[in-house]
C-alpha positions as CSV (number, residue, x, y, z in Angstrom):
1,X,-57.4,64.7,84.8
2,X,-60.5,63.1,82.9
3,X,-60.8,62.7,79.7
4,X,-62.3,65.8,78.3
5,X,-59.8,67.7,80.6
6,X,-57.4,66.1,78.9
7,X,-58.9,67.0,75.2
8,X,-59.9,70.6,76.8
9,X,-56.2,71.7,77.1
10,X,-54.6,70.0,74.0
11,X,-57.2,72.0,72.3
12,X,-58.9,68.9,71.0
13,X,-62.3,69.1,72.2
14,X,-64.8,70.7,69.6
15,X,-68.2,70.0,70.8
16,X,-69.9,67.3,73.2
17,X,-73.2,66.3,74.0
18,X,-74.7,67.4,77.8
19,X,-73.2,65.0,81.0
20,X,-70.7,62.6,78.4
21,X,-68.5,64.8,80.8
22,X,-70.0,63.8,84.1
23,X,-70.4,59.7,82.2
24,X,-66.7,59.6,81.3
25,X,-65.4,60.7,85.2
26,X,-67.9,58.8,86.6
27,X,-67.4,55.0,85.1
28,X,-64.9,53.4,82.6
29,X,-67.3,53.7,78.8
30,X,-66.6,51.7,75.8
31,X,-66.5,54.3,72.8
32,X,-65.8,54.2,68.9
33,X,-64.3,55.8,66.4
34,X,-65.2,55.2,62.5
35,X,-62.2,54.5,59.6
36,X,-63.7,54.3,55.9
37,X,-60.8,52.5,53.8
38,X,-60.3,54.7,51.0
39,X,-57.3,54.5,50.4
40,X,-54.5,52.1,50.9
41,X,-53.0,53.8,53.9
42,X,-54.0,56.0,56.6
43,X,-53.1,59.4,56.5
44,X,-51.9,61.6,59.0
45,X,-55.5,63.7,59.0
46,X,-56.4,59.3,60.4
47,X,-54.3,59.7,63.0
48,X,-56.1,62.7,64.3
49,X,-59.0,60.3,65.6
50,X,-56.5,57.7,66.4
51,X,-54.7,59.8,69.0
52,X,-58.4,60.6,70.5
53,X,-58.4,56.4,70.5
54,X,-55.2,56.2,72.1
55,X,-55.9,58.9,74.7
56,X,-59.4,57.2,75.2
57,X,-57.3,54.0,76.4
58,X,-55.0,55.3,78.4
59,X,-57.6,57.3,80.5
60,X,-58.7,53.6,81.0
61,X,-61.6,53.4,78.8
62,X,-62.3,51.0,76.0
63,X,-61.8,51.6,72.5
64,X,-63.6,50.0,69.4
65,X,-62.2,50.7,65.8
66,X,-64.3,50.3,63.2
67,X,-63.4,49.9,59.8
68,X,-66.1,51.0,57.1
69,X,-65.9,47.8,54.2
70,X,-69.4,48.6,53.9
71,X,-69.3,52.9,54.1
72,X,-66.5,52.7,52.0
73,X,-68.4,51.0,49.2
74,X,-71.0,53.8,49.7
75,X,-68.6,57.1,50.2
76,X,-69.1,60.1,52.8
77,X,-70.6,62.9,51.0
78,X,-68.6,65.0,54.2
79,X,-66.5,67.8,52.8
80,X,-67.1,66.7,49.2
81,X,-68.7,68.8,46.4
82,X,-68.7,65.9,44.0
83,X,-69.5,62.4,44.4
84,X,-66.6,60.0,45.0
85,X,-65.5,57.1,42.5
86,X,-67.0,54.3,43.7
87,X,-64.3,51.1,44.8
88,X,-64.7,47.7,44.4
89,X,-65.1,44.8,47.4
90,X,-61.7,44.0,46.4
91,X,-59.8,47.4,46.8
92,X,-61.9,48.1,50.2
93,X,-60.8,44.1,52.0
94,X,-57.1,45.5,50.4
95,X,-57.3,48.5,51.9
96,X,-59.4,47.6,55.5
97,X,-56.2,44.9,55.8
98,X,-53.8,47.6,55.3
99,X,-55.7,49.6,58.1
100,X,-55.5,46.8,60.2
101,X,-52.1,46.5,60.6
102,X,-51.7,50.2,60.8
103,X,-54.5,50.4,64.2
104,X,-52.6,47.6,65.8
105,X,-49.8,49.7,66.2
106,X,-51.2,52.3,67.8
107,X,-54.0,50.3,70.2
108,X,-53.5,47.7,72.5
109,X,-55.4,44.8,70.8
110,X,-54.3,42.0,73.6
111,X,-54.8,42.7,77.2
112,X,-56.6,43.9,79.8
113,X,-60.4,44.8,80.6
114,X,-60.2,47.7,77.9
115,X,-58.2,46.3,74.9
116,X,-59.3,47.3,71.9
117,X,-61.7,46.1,69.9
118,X,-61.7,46.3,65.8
119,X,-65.4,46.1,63.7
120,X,-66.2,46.0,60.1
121,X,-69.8,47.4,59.6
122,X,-69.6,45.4,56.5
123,X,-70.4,42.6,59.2
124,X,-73.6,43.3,60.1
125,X,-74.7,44.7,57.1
126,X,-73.8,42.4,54.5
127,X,-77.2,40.0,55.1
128,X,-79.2,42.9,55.2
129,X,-81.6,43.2,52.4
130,X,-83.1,46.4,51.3
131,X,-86.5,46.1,52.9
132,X,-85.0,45.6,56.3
133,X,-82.8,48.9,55.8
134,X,-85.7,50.6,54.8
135,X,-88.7,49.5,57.2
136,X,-86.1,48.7,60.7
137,X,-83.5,52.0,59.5
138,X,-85.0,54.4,57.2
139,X,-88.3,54.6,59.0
140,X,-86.7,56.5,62.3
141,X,-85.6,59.3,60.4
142,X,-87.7,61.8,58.0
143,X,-86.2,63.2,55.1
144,X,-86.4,67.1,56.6
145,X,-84.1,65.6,59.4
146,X,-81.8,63.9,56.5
147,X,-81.8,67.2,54.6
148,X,-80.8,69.6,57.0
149,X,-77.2,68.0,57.5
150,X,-74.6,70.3,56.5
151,X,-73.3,67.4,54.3
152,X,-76.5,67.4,52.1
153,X,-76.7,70.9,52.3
154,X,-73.9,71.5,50.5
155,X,-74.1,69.4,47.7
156,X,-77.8,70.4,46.9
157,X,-76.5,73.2,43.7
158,X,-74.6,70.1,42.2
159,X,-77.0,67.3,43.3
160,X,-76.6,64.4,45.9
161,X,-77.1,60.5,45.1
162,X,-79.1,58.7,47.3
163,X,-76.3,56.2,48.0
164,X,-74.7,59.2,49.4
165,X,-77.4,60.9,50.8
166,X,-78.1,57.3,52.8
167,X,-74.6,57.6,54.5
168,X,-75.5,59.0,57.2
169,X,-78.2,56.6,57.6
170,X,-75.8,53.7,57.6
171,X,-73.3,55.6,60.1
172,X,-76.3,56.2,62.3
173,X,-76.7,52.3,62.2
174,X,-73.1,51.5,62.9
175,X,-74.0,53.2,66.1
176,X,-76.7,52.1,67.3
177,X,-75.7,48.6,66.2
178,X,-72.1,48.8,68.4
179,X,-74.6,50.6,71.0
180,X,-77.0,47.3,70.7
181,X,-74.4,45.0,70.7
182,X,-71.1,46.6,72.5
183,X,-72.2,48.5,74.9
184,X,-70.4,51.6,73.1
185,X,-71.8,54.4,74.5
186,X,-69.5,57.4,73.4
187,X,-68.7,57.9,69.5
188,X,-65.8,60.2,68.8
189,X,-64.5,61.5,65.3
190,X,-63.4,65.3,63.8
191,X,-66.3,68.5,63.8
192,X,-67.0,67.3,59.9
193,X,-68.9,63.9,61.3
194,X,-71.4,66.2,63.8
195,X,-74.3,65.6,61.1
196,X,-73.6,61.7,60.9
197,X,-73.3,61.2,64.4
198,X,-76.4,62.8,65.5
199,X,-78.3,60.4,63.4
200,X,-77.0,57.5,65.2
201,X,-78.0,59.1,68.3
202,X,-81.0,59.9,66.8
203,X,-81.5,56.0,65.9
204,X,-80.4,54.7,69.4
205,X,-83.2,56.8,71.5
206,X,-85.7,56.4,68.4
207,X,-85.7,52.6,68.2
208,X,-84.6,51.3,72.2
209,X,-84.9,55.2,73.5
210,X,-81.3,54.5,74.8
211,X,-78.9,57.1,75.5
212,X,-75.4,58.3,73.9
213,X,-73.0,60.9,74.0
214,X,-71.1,62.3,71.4
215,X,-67.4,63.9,71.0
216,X,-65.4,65.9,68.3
217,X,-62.5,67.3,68.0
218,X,-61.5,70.2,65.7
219,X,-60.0,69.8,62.4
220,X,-56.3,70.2,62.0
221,X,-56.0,73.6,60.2
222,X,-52.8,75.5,59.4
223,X,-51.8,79.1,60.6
224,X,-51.2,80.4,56.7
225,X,-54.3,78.6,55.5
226,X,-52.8,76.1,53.3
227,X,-53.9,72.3,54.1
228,X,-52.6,70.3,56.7
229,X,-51.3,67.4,56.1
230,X,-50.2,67.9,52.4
231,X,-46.6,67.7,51.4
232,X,-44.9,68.6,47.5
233,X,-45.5,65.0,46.8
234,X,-48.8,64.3,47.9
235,X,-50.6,63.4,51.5
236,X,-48.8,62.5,54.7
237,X,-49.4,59.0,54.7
238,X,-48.4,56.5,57.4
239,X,-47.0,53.9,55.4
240,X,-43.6,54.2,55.4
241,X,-43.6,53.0,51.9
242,X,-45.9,55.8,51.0
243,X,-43.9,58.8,52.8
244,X,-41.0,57.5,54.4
245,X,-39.7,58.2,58.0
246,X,-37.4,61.0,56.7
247,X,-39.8,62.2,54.8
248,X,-42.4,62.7,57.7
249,X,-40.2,63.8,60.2
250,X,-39.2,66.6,58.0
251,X,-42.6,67.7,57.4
252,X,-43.1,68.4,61.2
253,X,-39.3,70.0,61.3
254,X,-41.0,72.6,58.9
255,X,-44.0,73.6,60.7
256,X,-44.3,77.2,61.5
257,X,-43.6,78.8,65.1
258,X,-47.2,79.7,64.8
259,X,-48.6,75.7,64.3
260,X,-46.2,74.0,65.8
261,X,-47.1,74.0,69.4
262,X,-50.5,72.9,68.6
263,X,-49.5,70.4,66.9
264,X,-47.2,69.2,69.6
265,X,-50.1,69.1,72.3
266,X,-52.3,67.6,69.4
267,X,-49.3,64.9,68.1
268,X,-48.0,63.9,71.4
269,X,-48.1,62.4,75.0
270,X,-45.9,65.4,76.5
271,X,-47.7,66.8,79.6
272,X,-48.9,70.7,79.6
273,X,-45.8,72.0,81.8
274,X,-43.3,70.2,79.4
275,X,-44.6,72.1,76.6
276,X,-45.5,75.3,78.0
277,X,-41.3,75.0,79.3
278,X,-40.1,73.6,75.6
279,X,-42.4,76.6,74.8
280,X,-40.6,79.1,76.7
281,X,-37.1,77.9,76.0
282,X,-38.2,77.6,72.0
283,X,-39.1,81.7,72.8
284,X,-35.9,82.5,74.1
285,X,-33.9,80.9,70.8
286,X,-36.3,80.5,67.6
287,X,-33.7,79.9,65.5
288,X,-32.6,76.7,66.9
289,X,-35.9,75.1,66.5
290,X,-36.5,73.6,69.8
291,X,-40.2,73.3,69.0
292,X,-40.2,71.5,65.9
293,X,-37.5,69.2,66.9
294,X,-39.6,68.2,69.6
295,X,-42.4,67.6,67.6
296,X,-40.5,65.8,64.5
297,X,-39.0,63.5,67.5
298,X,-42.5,63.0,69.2
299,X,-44.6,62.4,66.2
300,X,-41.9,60.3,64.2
301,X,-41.3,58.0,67.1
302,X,-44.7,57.5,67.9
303,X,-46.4,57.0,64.1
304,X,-42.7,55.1,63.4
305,X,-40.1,54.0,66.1
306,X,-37.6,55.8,67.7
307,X,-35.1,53.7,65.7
308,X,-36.9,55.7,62.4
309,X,-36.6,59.1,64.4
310,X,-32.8,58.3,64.7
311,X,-32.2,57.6,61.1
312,X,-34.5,60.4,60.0
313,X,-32.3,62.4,62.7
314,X,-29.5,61.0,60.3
315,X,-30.8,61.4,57.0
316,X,-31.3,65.2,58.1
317,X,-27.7,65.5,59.2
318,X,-26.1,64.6,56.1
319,X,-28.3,65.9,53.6
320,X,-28.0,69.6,55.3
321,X,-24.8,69.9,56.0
322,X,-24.3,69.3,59.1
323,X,-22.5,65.8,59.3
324,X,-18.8,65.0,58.7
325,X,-17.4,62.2,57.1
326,X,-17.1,60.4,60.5
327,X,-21.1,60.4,60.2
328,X,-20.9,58.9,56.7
329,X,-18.9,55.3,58.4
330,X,-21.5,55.5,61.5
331,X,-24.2,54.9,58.9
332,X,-26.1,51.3,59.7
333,X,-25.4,49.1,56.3
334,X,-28.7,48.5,55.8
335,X,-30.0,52.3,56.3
336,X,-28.3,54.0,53.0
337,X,-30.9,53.4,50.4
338,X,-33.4,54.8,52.7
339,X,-31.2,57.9,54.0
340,X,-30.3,58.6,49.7
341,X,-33.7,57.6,49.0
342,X,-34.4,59.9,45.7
343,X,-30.3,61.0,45.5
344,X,-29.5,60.1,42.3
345,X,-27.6,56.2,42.6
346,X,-24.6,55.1,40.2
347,X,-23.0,51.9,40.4
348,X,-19.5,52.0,40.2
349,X,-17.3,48.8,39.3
350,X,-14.8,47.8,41.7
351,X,-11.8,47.3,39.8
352,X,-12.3,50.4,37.9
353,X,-12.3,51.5,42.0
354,X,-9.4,49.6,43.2
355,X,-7.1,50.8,39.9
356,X,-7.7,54.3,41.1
357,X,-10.1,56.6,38.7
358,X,-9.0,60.1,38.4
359,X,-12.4,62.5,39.4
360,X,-12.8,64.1,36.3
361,X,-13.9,60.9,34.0
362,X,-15.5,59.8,37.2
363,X,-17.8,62.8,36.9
364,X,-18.0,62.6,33.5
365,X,-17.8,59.6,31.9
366,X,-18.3,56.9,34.6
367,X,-21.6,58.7,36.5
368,X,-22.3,61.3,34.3
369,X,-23.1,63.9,37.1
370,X,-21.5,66.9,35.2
371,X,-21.9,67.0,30.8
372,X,-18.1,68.0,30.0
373,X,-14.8,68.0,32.3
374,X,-14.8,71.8,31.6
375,X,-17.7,72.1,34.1
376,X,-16.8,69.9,36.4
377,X,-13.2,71.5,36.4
378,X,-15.1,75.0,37.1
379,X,-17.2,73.4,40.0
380,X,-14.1,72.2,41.9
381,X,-12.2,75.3,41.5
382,X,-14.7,77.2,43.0
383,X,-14.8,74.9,46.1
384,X,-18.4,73.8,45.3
385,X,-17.5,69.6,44.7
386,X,-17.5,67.7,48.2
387,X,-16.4,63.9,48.4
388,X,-17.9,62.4,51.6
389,X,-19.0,65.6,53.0
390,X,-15.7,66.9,52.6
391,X,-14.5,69.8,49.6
392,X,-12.7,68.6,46.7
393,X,-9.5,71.3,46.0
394,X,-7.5,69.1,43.7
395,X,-8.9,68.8,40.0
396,X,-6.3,66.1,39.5
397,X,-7.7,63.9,42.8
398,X,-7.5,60.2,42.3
399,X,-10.5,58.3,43.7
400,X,-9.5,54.6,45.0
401,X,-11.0,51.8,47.4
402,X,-9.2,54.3,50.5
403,X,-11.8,56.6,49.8
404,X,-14.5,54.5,50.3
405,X,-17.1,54.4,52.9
406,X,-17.6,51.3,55.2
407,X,-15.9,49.9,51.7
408,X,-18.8,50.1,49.3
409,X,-20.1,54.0,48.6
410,X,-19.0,57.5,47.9
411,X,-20.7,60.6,48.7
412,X,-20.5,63.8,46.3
413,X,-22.6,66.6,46.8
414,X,-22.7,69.0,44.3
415,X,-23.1,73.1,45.4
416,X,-25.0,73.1,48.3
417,X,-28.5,70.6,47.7
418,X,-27.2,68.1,44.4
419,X,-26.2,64.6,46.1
420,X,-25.4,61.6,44.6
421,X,-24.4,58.4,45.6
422,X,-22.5,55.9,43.9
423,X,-22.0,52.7,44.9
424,X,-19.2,50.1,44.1
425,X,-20.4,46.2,43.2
């Protein structure tokens, strides 16, 4: 299967340009996707071209990522009906470093005829002065051309800066210069960069009549309309800083029936027959989720580690219910702030520990979970107060270093989604 085929059935191909087909079966190609550093981490819209990288290079071709420190100081006017803020050199090398490290998970960097290969346009056109741009760039394209770009078109009612109307001019340059330079004959990126990529194309058979091909995929969409990508708190970012492991594998866990098997042939290496069978067997069963623990696994392991898919695996456990308090004392001692990341903490003295505390002034008065003993008292005769996962019947309990997990925390959960952890120093 070439690489097209490949795209084709994962439902990633949007449009091409005529025989890139026939070039890509035929020879191995050196091809490029574009990254303006906007922010301080890729999101997982990013990683939508980086899997097209990723696939690129396994089919055996080579892959050039190109970081944008000088489109990011200019902002794509793609998708946006208001100019962008404007960043400073400083935020853009913070943010094209933060990048870097992110790529060199994904791509192999260091061996072999097709290792990756990562730019900064900011490179070739930081020497540039603005009669070069304008006679040896600007010249090769007329305005008409410039204007009829869906990009432009849309931001004509509110109005269009030239620095942003000129972006596409500069991407149009970043090809033809890695065309020039690198050989890269194939640019790839989502449907939203069509416009700007024709005009490097456009540039390359204008100015050396060369030849280049040209690849999209679609944009990630979901089934009830709302935007990919977007969580309660924000973005799905990669940094696991940003939006941690658990965080991001539950995301996928929640996908609908309807999204998540496209997402699974978009967000994985899993062949066709594997999914159409995890497809089949997720048909027979919805309710246990096959698909979208499939796709949590896949996607978490590969944006993460598998050791992160574990502990997300873990975090998910405990937090709903389904782990006893034999899963509490399995718990890695260095994976419990990230598993109660955002449960409320309390620190807890040892001695007061070791003497014994009785569980109403530990609720009370030494972590202040509950406002009175009277509702506290309420809470644990209605069965609703667990200790390490397991129900709290006896208002007059005494809580002592025995209780303890792995000799440092205790669990309570409070009704069926309130946790808190304290933790004994």
């Amino acid at each position: 299967m070439n690489f097209i085929e490949e795209l084709r059935w994962r439902g990633m191909l949007h449009q091409m340009t005529p025989d890139v087909e026939k070039l890509l079966s035929q020879e191995k190609v050196s091809g490029y996707c574009g990254f303006d550093p906007t922010a301080s981490s890729m999101t997982i819209g990013n990683f939508v071209p980086i899997m097209l990288l990723m696939r690129f290079q396994r089919m055996g071709h080579k892959p050039f990522a190109l970081v944008g420190g000088a489109t990011g100081l200019i902002g794509d006017p793609s998708g946006k009906s208001v100019e962008r803020q404007l960043m400073t050199v400083e935020t853009i090398d913070a943010n094209i470093a933060s990048f870097k490290k992110q790529l060199s998970k994904y791509l192999d960097f260091d061996k072999g005829s097709n290792q990756a290969e990562l730019v900064n346009n900011y490179d070739w056109f930081k020497d540039m002065n603005v009669f070069t741009f304008l006679r040896d760039i600007g010249k090769h394209l007329t305005v008409n051309y410039m204007m009829a770009k869906d990009s432009v078109q849309n931001r004509l009612e509110n109005g269009i800066s030239f620095t942003e109307f000129s972006y596409q001019l500069i991407q149009g340059y970043d090809f033809y210069w890695l065309w020039k330079n690198k050989n890269c004959k194939v640019q790839l990126a989502g449907s939203d960069q069509w416009g700007n990529m024709t005009a490097g194309m456009e540039l390359i058979r204008r100015i050396d009549r060369g030849e280049s091909h040209l690849i999209t995929c679609p944009l990630v969409t979901k089934a009830d309309g709302t935007k990919f990508g977007k969580t309660e708190s924000g973005a799905l970012w990669l940094d696991r800083n940003l939006t941690s492991p658990y965080q991001f594998y539950q995301y996928w866990l929640n996908a609908s029936d309807a999204d998540a098997g496209k997402y699974l042939r978009i967000f994985s290496f899993l062949d066709e027959p594997t999914i159409i069978e995890i497809e089949t067997e997720h048909a027979k069963a919805p309710h246990l989720r096959l698909l979208q623990q499939t796709l949590g696994r896949e996607v978490t392991t590969i944006v993460h580690s598998e050791a992160d898919y574990k502990l997300a695996l873990q975090t998910s456990e405990v937090l709903f219910g389904k782990a006893t308090k034999a899963t509490l004392a399995e718990i890695h001692p260095d994976s419990w702030r990230e598993i109660f990341a955002g449960v409320p903490l309390f620190k807890v003295q040892r001695n007061a520990i070791e003497s014994g505390i009785a569980i109403l002034p530990l609720l009370t008065e030494a972590c202040n979970i509950f406002p009175s003993k009277g509702e506290a008292r309420k809470l644990i005769q209605a069965g609703g107060l667990k200790l390490n996962l397991e129900k709290v019947s006896d208002i007059d309990l005494t809580v002592n270093s025995t209780l303890l997990i792995q000799n440092k925390y205790l669990v309570l959960q409070k009704g069926k989604k309130d946790y808190y952890l304290l933790e004994v120093e």
